[in-house]
N, C-alpha and C positions, 0 to 999 in steps of 0.2 A: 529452595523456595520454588513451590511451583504457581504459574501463571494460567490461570484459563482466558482462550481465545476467544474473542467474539462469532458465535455461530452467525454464518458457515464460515468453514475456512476455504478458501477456494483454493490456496496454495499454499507452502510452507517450506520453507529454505532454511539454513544452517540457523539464521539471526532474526529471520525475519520470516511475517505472516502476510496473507492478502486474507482481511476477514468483511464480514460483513460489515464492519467498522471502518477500516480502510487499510492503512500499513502497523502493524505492529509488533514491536520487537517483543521473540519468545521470553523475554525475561520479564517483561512486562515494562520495563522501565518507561519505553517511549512508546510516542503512538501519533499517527498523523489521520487525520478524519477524512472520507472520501471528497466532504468541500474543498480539502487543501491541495489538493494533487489535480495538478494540471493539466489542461489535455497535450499530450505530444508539439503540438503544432505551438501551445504559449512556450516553451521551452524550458529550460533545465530550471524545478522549484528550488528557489534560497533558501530551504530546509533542509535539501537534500547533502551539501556540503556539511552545514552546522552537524547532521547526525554520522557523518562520515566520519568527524572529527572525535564524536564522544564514545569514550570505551573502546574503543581495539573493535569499532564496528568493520564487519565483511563487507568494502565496498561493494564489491560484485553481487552479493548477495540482495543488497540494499536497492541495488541499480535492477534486479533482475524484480524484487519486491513491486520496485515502482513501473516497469512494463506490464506485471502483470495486473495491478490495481489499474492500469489505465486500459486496459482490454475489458477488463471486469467492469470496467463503469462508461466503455463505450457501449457494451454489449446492453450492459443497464436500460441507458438511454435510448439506446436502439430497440429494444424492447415496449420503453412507455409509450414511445411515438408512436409504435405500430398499432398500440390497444387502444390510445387516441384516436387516430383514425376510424 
C-alpha cells in the first residue's frame, strides 16, 4: 500500500516525513498537524511518546522528524514576520 506525502516534503527519514502538513508517518497511518508540535522551548509533545509506542515506531527517527518540523516552522514564522514588516 502506498501512501502519498503532503507536498512539499521537506525531509524524509526511515518512518517518518516533515511535509507541508507537518510529521507524517510514510505508511500513512499517523499524522501530527504543524498546530501540534511544539516549539523547542514548550518541551517534549505527549504525542510524541504515545507514537513511540505504536507499531515498532523508529524512535530516533520520530525524534529527528520532530527537530526537523520545528526548524521548518520556525523558519516558517520567521519568514511571515519579515513580509509583515
Amino acid at each position: 500500500m502506498s501512501y502519498e506525502l503532503t507536498e512539499p516534503v521537506h525531509w524524509q527519514g526511515r518512518q517518518w516525513a516533515v511535509t507541508g502538513y507537518g510529521i507524517e508517518a510514510l505508511g500513512g497511518m499517523y499524522h501530527v498537524p504543524f498546530a501540534d508540535i511544539p516549539d523547542a522551548e514548550d518541551g517534549r509533545p505527549g504525542w510524541l511518546d504515545d507514537l513511540r509506542r505504536r507499531y515498532g515506531t523508529d524512535g530516533d527517527d520520530l525524534a529527528a522528524a520532530l527537530r526537523v518540523a520545528r526548524t521548518v516552522r520556525a523558519e516558517a514564522k520567521a519568514s511571515a514576520s519579515k513580509s509583515m514588516a
